[in-house]
N, C-alpha and C positions, 0 to 999 in steps of 0.2 A: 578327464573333463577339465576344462580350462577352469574352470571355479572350484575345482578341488585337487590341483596340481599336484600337492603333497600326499594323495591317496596312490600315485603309482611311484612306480619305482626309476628315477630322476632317468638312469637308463636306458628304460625300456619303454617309452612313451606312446602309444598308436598314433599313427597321424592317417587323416584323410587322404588316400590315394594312395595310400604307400604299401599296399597289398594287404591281404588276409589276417588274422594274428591268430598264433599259434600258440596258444596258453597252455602254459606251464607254470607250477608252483612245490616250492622243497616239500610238503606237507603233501603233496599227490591231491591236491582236492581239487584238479582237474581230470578228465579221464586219458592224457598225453603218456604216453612210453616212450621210452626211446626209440623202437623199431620204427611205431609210428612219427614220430619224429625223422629220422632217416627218409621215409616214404616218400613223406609231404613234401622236406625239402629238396628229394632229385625232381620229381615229379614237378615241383614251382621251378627248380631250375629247368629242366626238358622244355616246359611250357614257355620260360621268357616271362615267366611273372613273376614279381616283388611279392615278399610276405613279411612281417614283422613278428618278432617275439614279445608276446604278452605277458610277461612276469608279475607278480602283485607285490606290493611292497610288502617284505617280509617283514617291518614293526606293526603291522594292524593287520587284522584277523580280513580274509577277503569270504566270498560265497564260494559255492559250491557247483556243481551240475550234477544230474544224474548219471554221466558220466561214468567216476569212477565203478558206478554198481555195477552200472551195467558190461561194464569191462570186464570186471571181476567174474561173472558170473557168466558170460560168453565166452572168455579167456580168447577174445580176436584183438588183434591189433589197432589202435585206438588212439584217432587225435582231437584231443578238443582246440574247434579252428571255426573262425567265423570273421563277418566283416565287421571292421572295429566302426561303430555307430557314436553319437551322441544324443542325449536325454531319451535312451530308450524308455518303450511304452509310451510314449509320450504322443501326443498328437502331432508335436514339430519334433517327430525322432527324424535324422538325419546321417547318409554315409556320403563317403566321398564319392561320386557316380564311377571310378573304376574299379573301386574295390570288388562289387559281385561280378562283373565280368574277368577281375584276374582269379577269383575263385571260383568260378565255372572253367576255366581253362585249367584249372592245376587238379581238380577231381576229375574232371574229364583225361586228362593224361594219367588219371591212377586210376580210372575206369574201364578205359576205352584202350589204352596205350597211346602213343608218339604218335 
């Protein structure tokens, strides 16, 4: 969020249009593996679509998804990936307009194949 610049990690920053993001954090309190990590990113490359890595800034505590449970307890291979938006829930929540169309091409080639 531009008004809270210092909540991510200087790095790792979403930007509109810039693909999907693929959250990950050292504390696992997203549901991301590494296989599924692996998946995603041949699958975005095959497709020809960009994706970014979501990192949270490791000095401040981030949320959570349900996620990791349900990984856990499915034991299936698992990414938490989504289009990086601004002022979710909001009534003016906003993404970049190519972000859900490069992430309907990169599930669709982990779906459907090539």
């Amino acid at each position: 969020h531009p008004n809270y610049a210092e909540r991510h990690d200087p790095d790792h920053r979403p930007l509109p249009n810039g693909g999907p993001t693929l959250k990950v954090n050292v504390n696992q309190r997203y549901a991301t593996d590494s296989t599924g990590i692996a998946v995603f990113t041949a699958a975005a490359e095959r497709a020809g679509a960009p994706w970014q890595p979501f990192v949270s800034n490791n000095a401040m505590p981030c949320g959570t998804s349900i996620g990791p449970l349900t990984a856990a307890r499915l034991g299936v291979t698992t990414v938490d990936v989504g289009v990086p938006g601004l002022s979710m829930h909001s009534a003016r929540e906003l993404c970049g307009v190519r972000d859900p169309g490069y992430l309907a091409a990169i599930l669709t080639t982990i779906m459907v194949g090539d």
